[in-house]
C-alpha angles and dihedrals in degrees: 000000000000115000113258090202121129094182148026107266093051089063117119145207101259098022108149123202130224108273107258123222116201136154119203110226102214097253085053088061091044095056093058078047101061100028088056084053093241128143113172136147083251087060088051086052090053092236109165121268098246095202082065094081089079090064086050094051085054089053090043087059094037092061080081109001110059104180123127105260135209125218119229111151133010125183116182126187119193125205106152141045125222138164125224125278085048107136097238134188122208111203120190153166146192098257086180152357121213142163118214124178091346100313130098128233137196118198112207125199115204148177122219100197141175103254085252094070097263107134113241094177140349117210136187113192128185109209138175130184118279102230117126107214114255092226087059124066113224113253113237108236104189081070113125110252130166114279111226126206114281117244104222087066140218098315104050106103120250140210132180139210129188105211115205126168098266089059091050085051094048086051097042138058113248122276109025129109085271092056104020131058106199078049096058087040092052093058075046087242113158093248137324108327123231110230111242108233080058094060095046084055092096088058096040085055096047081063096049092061100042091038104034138229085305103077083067078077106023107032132104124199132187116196130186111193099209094154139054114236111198134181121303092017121132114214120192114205115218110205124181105186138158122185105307112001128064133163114191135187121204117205131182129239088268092062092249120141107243103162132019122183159150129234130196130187105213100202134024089252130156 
């Protein structure tokens, strides 16, 4: 049964959401694309964005649960290929509900499917709600702060995006604190606020080139947002990776850790 939820607290273990039809126009999937920093022969061939399926599982929960979220995990398993212009559904469900130093999560499993019932993605994203405490001032983080060394060390190979406000529109739908910055001022963030699977795009697209067009379909990836990315940020992606295993961090301009993750291709594809 459908979920009967208007907001995020009432959300419940079990809750499922109304199925969501879509269908991606091919400068929409180039958009996701571009805004993730990724240029690869896959992009030219207008094959969907995978990543993307996080974006879909939001819309999926905002059909009746319109809250601001935050993003604080993502895990994506891909197991099909598709090209834009492809009628798609998206299915969920919330898989748990948790509370963690004072704020509540909801984790949602979803299936991002062809609209004849073969899977594209599954996804399982852990969200919260995006509101900053009003006892509690937001940190800048575009303030300077000393960059560490990264972990992954000088032989992991690195890309880098700048993330400007132009980009976080391309990526996002219109009117939210991505897009929109009375939006973002409104939630009392410091600016408009990367997603995260964007940030992690430079990363995602390190692993195109060295896997092949193959991991769209047989790849897994596991993301942790620990850091906020605003407008007119860089962030440089660290990624250690052999033939089939690879973990990345993403960090902003600042130094700061945003994103840490692990990647697996799942077959030897090209």
């Amino acid at each position: 049964m459908n979920t009967h939820a208007t907001d995020f607290p009432a959300l419940a273990s079990g809750d499922r959401f109304p199925r969501l039809a879509v269908r991606l126009s091919a400068a929409a999937n180039d958009r996701y694309w571009a805004g993730a920093g990724v240029d690869h022969p896959a992009r030219h061939e207008r094959l969907l964005y995978p990543p993307m399926a996080a974006n879909l599982t939001i819309l999926l929960v905002q059909q009746v649960v319109p809250d601001p979220l935050l993003h604080a995990e993502q895990a994506l398993s891909c197991v099909g290929r598709a090209r834009a212009e492809t009628d798609l559904t998206v299915d969920g469900v919330v898989a748990d509900r948790f509370e963690k130093r004072g704020r509540e999560y909801a984790v949602i499993e979803s299936t991002v499917a062809m609209a004849g019932g073969a899977p594209l993605w599954r996804s399982r994203a852990t969200f919260t709600p995006a509101r900053v405490p009003a006892r509690s001032a937001p940190r800048d983080s575009r303030r300077p702060a000393p960059r560490p060394d990264a972990p992954l060390g000088p032989d992991a190979t690195r890309r880098m995006l700048h993330v400007d406000a132009g980009m976080m529109r391309a990526y996002s739908r219109a009117g939210n604190y991505h897009s929109d910055p009375d939006a973002a001022r409104r939630l009392g963030l410091p600016g408009l606020v990367a997603q995260g699977m964007q940030i992690c795009g430079p990363a995602y697209g390190v692993l195109l080139d060295a896997w092949g067009a193959g991991f769209l379909e047989h790849g897994e990836l596991t993301a942790r947002f620990v850091g906020m990315v605003v407008d007119e940020q860089t962030v440089e992606a660290a990624v250690d990776h052999d033939d089939t295993d690879a973990r990345f961090e993403v960090r902003a301009g600042n130094g700061r850790v945003a994103a840490l993750g692990t990647a697996r291709r799942s077959a030897r594809v090209d």
